[in-house]
PDB file of N, CA, C and O in Angstrom:
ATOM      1  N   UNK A   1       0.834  -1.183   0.000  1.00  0.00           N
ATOM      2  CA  UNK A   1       0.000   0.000   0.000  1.00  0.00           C
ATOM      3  C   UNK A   1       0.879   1.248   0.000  1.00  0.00           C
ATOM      4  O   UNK A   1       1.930   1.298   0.639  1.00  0.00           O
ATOM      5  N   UNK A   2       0.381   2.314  -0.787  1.00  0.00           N
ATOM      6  CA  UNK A   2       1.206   3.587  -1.078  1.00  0.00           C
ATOM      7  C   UNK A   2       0.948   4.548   0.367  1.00  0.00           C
ATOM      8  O   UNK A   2      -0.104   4.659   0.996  1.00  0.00           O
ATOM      9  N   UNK A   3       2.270   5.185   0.648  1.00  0.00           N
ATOM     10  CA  UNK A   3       2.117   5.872   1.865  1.00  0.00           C
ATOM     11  C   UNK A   3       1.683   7.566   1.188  1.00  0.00           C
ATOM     12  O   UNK A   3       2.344   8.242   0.400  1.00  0.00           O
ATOM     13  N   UNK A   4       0.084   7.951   1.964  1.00  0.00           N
ATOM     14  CA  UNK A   4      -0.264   9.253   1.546  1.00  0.00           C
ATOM     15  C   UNK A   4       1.348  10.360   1.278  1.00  0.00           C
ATOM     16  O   UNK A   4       2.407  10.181   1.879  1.00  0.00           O
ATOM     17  N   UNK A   5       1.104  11.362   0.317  1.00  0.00           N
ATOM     18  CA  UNK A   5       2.150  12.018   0.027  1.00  0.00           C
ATOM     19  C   UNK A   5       1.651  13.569   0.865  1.00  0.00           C
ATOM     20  O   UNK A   5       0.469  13.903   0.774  1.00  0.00           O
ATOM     21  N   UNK A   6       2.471  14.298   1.526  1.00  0.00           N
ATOM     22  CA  UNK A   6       2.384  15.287   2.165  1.00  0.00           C
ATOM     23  C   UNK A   6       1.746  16.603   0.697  1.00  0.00           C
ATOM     24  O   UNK A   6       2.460  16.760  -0.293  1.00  0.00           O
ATOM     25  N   UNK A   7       1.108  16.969   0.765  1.00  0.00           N
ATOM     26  CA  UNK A   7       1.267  17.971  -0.512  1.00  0.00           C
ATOM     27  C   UNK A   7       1.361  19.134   0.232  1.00  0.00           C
ATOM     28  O   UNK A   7       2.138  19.836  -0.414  1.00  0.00           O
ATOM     29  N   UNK A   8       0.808  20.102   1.811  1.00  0.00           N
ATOM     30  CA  UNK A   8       1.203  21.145   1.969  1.00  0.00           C
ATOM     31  C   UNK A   8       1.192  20.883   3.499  1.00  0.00           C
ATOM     32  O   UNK A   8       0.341  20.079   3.879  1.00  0.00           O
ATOM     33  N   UNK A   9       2.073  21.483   4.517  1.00  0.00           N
ATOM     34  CA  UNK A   9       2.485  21.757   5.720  1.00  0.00           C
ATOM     35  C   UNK A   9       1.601  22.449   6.479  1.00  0.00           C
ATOM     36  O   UNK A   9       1.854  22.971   7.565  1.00  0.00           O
ATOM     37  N   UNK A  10       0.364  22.455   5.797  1.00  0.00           N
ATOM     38  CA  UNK A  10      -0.756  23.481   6.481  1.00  0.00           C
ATOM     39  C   UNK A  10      -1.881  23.137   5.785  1.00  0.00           C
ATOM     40  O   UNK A  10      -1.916  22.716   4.628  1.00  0.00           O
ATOM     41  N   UNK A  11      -3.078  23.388   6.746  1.00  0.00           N
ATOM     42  CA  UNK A  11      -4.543  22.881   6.365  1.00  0.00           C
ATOM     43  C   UNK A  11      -4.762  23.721   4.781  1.00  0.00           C
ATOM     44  O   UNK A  11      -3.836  24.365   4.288  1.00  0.00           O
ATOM     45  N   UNK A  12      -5.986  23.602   4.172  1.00  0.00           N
ATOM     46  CA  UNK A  12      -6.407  24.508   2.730  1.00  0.00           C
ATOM     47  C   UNK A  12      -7.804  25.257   3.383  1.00  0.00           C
ATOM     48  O   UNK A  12      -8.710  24.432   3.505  1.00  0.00           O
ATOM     49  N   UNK A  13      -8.115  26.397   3.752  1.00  0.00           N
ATOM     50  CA  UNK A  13      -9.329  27.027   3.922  1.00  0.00           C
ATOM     51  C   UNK A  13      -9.767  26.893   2.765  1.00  0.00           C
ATOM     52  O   UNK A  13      -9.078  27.043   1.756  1.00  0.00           O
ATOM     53  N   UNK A  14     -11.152  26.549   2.783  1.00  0.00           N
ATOM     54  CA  UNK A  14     -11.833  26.414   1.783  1.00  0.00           C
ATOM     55  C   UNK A  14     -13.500  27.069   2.360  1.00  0.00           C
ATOM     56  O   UNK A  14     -13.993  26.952   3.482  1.00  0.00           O
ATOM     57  N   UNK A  15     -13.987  27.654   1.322  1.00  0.00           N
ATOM     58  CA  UNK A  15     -15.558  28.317   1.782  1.00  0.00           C
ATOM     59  C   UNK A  15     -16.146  26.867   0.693  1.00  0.00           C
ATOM     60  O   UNK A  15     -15.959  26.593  -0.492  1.00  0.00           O
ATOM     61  N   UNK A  16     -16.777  26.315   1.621  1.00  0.00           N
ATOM     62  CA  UNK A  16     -18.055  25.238   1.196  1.00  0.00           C
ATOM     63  C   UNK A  16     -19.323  25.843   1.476  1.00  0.00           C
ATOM     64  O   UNK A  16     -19.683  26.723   2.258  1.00  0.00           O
ATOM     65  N   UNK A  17     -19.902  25.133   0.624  1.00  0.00           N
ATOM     66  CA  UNK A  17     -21.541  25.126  -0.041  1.00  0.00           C
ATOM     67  C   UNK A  17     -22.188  23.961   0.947  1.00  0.00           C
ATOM     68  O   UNK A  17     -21.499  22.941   0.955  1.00  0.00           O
ATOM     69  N   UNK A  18     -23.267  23.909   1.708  1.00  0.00           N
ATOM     70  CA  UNK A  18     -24.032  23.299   2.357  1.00  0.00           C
ATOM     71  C   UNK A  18     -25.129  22.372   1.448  1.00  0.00           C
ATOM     72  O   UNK A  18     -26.121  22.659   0.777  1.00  0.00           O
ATOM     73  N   UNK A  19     -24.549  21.328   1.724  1.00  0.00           N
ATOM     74  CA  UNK A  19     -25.068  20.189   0.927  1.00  0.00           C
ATOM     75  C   UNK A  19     -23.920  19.942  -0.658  1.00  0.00           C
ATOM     76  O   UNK A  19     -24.051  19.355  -1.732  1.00  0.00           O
ATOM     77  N   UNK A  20     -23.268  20.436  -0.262  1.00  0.00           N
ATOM     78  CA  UNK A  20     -22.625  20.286  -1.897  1.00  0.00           C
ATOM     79  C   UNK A  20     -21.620  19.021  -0.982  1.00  0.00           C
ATOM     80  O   UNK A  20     -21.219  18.890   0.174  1.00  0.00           O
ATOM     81  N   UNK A  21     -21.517  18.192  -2.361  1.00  0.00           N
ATOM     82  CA  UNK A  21     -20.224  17.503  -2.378  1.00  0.00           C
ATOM     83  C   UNK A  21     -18.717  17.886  -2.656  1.00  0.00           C
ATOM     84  O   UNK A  21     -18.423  18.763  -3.468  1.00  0.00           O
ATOM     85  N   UNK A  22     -17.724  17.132  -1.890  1.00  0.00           N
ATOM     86  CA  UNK A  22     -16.204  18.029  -2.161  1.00  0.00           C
ATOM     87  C   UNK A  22     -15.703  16.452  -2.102  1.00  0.00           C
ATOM     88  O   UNK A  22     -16.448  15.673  -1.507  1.00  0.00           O
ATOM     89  N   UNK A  23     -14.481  15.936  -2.686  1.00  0.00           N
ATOM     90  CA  UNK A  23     -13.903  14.623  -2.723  1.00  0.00           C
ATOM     91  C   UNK A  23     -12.075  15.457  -2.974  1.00  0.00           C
ATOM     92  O   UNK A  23     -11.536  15.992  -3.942  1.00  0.00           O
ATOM     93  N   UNK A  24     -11.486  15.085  -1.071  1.00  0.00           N
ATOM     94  CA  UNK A  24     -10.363  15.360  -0.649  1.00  0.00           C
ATOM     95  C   UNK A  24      -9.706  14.215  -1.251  1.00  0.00           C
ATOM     96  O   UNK A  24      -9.950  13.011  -1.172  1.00  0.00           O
ATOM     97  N   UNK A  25      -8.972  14.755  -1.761  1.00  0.00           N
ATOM     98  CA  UNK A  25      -7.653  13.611  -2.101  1.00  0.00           C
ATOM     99  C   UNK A  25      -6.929  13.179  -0.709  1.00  0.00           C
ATOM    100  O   UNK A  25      -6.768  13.883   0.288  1.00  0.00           O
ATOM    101  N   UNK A  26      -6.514  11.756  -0.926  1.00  0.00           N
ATOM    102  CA  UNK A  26      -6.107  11.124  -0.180  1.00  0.00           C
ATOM    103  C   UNK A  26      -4.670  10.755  -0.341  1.00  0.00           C
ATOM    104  O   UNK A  26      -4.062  10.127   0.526  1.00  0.00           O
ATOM    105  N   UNK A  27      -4.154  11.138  -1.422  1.00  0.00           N
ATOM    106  CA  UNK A  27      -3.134  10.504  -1.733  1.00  0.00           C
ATOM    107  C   UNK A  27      -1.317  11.050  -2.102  1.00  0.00           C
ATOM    108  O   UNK A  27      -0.181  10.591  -2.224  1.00  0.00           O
ATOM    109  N   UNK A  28      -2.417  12.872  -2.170  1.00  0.00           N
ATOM    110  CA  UNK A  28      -1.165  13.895  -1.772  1.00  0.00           C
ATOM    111  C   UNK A  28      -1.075  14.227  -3.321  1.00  0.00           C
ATOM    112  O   UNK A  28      -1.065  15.426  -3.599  1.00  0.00           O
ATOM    113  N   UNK A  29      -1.014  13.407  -4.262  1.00  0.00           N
ATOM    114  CA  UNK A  29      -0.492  13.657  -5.661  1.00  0.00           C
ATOM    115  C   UNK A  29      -1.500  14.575  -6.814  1.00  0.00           C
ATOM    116  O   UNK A  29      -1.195  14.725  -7.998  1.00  0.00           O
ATOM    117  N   UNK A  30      -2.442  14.996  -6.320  1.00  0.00           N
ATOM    118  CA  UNK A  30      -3.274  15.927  -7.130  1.00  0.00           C
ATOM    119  C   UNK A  30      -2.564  17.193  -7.110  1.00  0.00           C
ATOM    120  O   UNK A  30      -1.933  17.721  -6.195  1.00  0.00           O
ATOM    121  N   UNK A  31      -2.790  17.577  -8.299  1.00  0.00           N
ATOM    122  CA  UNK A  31      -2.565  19.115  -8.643  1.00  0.00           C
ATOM    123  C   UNK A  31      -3.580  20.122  -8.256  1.00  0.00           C
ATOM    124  O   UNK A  31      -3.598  21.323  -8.524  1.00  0.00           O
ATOM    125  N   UNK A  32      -4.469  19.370  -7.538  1.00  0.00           N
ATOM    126  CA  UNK A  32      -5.721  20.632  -7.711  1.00  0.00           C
ATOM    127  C   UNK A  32      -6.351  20.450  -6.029  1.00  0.00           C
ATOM    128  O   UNK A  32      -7.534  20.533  -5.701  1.00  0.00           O
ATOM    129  N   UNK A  33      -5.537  20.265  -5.408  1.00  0.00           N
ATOM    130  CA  UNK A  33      -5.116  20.309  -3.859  1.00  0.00           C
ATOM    131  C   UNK A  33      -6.460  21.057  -2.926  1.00  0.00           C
ATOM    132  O   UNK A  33      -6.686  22.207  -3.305  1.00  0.00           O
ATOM    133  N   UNK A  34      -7.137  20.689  -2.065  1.00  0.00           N
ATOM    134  CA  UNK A  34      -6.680  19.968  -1.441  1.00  0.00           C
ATOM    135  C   UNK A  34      -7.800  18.530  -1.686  1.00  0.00           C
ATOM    136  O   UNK A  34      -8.136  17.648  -0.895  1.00  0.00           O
ATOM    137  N   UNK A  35      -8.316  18.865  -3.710  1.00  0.00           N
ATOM    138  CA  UNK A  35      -9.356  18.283  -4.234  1.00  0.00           C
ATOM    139  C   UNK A  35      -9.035  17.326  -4.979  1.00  0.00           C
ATOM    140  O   UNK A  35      -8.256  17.623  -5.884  1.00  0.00           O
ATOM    141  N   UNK A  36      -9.473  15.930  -4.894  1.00  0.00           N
ATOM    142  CA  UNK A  36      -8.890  14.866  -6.103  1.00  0.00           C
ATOM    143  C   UNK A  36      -9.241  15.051  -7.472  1.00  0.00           C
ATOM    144  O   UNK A  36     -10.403  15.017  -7.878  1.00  0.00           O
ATOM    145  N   UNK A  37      -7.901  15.312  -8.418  1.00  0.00           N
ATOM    146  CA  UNK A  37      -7.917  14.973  -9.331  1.00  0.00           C
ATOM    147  C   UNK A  37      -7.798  13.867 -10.281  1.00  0.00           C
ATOM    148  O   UNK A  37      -7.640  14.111 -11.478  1.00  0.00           O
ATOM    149  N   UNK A  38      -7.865  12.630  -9.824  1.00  0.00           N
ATOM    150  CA  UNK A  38      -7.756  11.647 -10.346  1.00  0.00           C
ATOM    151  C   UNK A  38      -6.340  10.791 -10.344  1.00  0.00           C
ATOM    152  O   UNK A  38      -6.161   9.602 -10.609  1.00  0.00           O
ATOM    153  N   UNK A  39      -5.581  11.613 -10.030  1.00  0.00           N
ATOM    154  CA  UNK A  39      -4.225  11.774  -9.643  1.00  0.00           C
ATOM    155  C   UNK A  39      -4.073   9.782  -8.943  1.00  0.00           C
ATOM    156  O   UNK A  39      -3.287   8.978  -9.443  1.00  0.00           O
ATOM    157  N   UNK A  40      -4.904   9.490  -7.921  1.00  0.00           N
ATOM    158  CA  UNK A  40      -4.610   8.690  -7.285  1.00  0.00           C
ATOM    159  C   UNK A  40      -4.983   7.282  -8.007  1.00  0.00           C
ATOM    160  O   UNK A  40      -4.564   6.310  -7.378  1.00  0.00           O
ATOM    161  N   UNK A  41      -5.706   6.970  -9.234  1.00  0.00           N
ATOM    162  CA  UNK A  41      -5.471   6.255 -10.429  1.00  0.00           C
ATOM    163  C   UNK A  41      -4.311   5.513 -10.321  1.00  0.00           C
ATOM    164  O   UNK A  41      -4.600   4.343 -10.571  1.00  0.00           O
ATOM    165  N   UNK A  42      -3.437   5.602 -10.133  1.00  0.00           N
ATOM    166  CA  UNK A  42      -2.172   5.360 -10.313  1.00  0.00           C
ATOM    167  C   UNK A  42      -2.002   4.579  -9.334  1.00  0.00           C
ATOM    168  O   UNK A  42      -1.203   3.708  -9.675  1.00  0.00           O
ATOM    169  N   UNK A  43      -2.495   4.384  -7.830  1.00  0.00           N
ATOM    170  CA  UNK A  43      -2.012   3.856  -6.134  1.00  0.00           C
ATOM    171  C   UNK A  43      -3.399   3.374  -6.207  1.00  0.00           C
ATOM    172  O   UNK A  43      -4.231   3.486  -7.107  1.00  0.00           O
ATOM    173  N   UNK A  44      -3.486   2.524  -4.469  1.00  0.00           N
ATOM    174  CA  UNK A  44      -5.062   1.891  -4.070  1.00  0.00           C
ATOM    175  C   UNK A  44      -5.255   2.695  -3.353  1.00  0.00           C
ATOM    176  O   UNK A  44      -5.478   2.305  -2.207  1.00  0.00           O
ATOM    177  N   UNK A  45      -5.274   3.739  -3.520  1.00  0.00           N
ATOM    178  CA  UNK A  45      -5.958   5.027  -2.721  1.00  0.00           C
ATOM    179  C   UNK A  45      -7.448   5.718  -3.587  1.00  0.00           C
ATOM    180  O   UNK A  45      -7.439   5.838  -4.812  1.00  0.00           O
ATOM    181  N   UNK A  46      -8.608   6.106  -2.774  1.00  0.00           N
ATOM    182  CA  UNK A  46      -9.039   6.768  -3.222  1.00  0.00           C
ATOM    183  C   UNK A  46      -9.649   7.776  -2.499  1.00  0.00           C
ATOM    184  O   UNK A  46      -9.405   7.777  -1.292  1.00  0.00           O
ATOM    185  N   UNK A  47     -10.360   8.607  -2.920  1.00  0.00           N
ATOM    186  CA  UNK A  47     -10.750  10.054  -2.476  1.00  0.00           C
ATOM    187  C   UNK A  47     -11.620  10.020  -1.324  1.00  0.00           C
ATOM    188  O   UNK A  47     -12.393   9.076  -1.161  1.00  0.00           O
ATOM    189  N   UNK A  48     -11.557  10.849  -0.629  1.00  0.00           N
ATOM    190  CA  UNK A  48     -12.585  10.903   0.433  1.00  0.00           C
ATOM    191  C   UNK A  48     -13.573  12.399   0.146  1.00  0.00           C
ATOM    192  O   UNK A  48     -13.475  13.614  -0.024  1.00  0.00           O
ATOM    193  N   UNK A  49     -14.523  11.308   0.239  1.00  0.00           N
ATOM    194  CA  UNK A  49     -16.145  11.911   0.309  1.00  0.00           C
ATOM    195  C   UNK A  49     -16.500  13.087   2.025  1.00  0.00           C
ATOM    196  O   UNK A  49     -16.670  12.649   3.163  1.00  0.00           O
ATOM    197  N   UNK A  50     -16.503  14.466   1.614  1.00  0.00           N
ATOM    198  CA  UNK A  50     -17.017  15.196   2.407  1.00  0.00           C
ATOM    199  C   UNK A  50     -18.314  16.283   1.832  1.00  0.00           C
ATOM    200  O   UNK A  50     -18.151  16.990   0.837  1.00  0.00           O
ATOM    201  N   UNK A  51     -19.392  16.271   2.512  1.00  0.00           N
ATOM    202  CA  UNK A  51     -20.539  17.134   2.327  1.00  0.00           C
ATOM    203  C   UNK A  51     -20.693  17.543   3.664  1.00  0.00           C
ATOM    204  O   UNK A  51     -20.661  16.954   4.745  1.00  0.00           O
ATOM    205  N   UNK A  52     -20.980  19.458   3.079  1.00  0.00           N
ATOM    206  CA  UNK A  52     -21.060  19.824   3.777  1.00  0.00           C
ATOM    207  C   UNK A  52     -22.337  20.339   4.130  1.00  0.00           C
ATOM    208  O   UNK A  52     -23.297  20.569   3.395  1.00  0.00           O
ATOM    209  N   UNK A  53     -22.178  20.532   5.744  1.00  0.00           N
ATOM    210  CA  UNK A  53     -23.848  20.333   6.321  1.00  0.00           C
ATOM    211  C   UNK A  53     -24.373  21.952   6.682  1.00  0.00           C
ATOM    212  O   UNK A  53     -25.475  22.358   7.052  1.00  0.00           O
ATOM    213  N   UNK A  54     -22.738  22.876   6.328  1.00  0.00           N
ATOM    214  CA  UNK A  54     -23.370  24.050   6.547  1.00  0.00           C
ATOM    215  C   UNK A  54     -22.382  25.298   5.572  1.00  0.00           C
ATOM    216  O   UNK A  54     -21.151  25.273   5.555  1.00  0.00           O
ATOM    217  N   UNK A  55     -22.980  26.030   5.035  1.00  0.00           N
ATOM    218  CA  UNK A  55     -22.326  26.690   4.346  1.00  0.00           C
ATOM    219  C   UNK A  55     -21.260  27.855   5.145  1.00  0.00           C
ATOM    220  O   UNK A  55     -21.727  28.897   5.604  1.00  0.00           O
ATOM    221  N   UNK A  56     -19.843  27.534   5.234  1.00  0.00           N
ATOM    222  CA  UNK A  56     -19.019  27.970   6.031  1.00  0.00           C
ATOM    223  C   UNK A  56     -17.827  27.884   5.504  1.00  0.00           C
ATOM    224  O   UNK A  56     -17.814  27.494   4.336  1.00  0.00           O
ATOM    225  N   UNK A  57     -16.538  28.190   6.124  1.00  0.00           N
ATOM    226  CA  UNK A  57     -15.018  28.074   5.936  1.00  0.00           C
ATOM    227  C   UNK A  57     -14.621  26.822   6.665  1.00  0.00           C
ATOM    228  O   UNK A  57     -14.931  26.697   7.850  1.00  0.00           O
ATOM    229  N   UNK A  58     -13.796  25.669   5.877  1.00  0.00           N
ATOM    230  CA  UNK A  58     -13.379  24.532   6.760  1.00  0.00           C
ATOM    231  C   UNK A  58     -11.851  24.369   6.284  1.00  0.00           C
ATOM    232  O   UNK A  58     -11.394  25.074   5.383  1.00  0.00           O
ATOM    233  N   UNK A  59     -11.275  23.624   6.792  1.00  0.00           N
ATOM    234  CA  UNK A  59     -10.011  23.755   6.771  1.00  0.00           C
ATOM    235  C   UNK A  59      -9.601  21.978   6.553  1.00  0.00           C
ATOM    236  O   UNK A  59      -9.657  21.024   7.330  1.00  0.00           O
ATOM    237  N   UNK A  60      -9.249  22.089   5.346  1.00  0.00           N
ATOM    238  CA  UNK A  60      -8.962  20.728   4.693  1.00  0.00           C
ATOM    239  C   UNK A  60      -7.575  20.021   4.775  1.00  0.00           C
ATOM    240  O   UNK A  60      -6.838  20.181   3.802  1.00  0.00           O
ATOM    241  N   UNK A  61      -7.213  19.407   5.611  1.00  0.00           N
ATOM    242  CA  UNK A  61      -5.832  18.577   5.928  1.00  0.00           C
ATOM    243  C   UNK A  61      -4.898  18.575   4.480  1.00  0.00           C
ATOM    244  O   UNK A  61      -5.334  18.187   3.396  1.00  0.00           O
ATOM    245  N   UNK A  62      -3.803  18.992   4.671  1.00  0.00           N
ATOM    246  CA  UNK A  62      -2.917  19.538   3.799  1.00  0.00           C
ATOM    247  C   UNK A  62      -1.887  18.294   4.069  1.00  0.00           C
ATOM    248  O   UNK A  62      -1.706  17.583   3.080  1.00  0.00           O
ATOM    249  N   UNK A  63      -1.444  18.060   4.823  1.00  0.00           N
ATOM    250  CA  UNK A  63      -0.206  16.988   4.973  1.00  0.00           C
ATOM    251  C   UNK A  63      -0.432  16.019   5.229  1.00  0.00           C
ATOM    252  O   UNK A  63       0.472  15.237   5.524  1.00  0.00           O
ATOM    253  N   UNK A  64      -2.234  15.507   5.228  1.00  0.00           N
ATOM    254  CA  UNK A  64      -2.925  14.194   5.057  1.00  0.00           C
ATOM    255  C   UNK A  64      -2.351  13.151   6.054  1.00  0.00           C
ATOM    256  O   UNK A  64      -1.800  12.127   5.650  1.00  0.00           O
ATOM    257  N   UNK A  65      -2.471  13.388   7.108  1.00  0.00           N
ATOM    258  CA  UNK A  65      -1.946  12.943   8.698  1.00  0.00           C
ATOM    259  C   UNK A  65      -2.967  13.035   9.627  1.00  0.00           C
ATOM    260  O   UNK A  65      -3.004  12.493  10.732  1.00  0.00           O
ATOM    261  N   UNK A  66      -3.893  13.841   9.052  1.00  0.00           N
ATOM    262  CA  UNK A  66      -5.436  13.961  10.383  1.00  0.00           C
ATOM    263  C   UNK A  66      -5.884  12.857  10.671  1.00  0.00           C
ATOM    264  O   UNK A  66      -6.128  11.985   9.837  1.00  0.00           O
ATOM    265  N   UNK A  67      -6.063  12.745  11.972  1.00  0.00           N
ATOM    266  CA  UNK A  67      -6.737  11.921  12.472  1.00  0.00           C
ATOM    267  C   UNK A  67      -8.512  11.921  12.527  1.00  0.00           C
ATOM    268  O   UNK A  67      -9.287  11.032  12.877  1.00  0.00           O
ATOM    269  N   UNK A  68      -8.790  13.477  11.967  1.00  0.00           N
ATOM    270  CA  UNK A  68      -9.894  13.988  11.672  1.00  0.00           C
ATOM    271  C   UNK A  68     -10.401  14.400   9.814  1.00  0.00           C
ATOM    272  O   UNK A  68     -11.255  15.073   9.236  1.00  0.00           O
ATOM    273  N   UNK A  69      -9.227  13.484   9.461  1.00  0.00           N
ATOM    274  CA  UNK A  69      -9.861  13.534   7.816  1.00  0.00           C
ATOM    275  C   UNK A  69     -10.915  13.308   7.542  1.00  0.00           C
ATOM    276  O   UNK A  69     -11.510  12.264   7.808  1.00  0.00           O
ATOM    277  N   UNK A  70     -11.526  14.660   6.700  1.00  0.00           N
ATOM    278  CA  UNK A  70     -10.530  15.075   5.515  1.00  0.00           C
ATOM    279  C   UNK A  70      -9.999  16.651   6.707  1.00  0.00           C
ATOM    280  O   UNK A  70      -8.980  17.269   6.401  1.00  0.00           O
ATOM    281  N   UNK A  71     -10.407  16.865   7.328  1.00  0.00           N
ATOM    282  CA  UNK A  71     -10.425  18.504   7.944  1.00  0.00           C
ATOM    283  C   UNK A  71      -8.934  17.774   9.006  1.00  0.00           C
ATOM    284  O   UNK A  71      -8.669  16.647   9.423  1.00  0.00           O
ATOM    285  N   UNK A  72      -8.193  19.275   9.108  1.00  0.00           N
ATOM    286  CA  UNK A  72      -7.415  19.688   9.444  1.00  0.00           C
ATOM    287  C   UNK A  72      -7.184  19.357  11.044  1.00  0.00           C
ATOM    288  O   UNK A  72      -7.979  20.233  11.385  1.00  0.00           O
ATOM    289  N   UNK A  73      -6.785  18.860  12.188  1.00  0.00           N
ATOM    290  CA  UNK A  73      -6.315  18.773  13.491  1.00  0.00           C
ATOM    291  C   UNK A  73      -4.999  19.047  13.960  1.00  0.00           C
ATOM    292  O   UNK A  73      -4.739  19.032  15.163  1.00  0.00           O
ATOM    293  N   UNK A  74      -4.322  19.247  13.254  1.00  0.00           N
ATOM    294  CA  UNK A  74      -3.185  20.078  13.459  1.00  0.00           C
ATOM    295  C   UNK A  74      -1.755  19.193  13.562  1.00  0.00           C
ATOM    296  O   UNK A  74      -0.611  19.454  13.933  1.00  0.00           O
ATOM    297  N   UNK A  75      -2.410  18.062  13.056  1.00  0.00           N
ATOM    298  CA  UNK A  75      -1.300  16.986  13.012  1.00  0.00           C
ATOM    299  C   UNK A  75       0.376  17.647  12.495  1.00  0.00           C
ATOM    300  O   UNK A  75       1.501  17.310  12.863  1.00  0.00           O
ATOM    301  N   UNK A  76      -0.060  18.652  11.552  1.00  0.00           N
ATOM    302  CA  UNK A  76       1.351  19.120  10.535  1.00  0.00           C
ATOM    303  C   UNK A  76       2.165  19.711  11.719  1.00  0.00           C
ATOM    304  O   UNK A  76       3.332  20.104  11.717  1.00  0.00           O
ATOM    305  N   UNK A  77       1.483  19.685  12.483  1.00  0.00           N
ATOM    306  CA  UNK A  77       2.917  21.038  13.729  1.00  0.00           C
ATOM    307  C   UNK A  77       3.576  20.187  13.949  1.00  0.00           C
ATOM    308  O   UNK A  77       4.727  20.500  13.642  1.00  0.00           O
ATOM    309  N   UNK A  78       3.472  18.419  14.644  1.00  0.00           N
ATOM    310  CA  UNK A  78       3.918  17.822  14.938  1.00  0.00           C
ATOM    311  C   UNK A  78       5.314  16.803  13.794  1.00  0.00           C
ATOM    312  O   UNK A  78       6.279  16.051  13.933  1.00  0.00           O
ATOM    313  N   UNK A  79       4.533  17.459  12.768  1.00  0.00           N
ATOM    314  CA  UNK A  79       5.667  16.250  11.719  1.00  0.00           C
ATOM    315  C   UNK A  79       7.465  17.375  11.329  1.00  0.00           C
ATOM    316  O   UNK A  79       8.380  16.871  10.679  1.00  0.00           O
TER     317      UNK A  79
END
């Protein structure tokens, strides 16, 4: 199994849509961060499914280490 790839050292603020679908890459290798691009095709990784339940700012795990994926816990201070 492929070990997730770090893509940024810090969460992605993102303003979500309430009820919309968002699919976090899991696998670090998308270009279009912190959103799967298909990128993970390649590994047995695939995307994780988040909808959101309220239209707000969330903060999307960047160095893909949360223990609260897909959102951000602050795992990156520690690595």
């Amino acid at each position: 199994m492929m070990k997730m790839k770090t893509a940024k050292n810090a969460p992605y603020p993102v303003e979500v849509i309430k009820g919309q679908a968002y699919y976090w890459c899991t696998c670090g290798l998308s270009e279009n961060q912190p959103f799967c691009d298909s990128s993970h095709q390649r590994t047995d990784m695939t995307p994780l499914e988040f909808i959101a339940t309220e239209t707000m700012t969330v903060y999307f795990c960047g160095c893909k280490q949360s223990a609260n994926a897909p959102l951000c816990d602050g795992t990156h201070f520690s690595l």
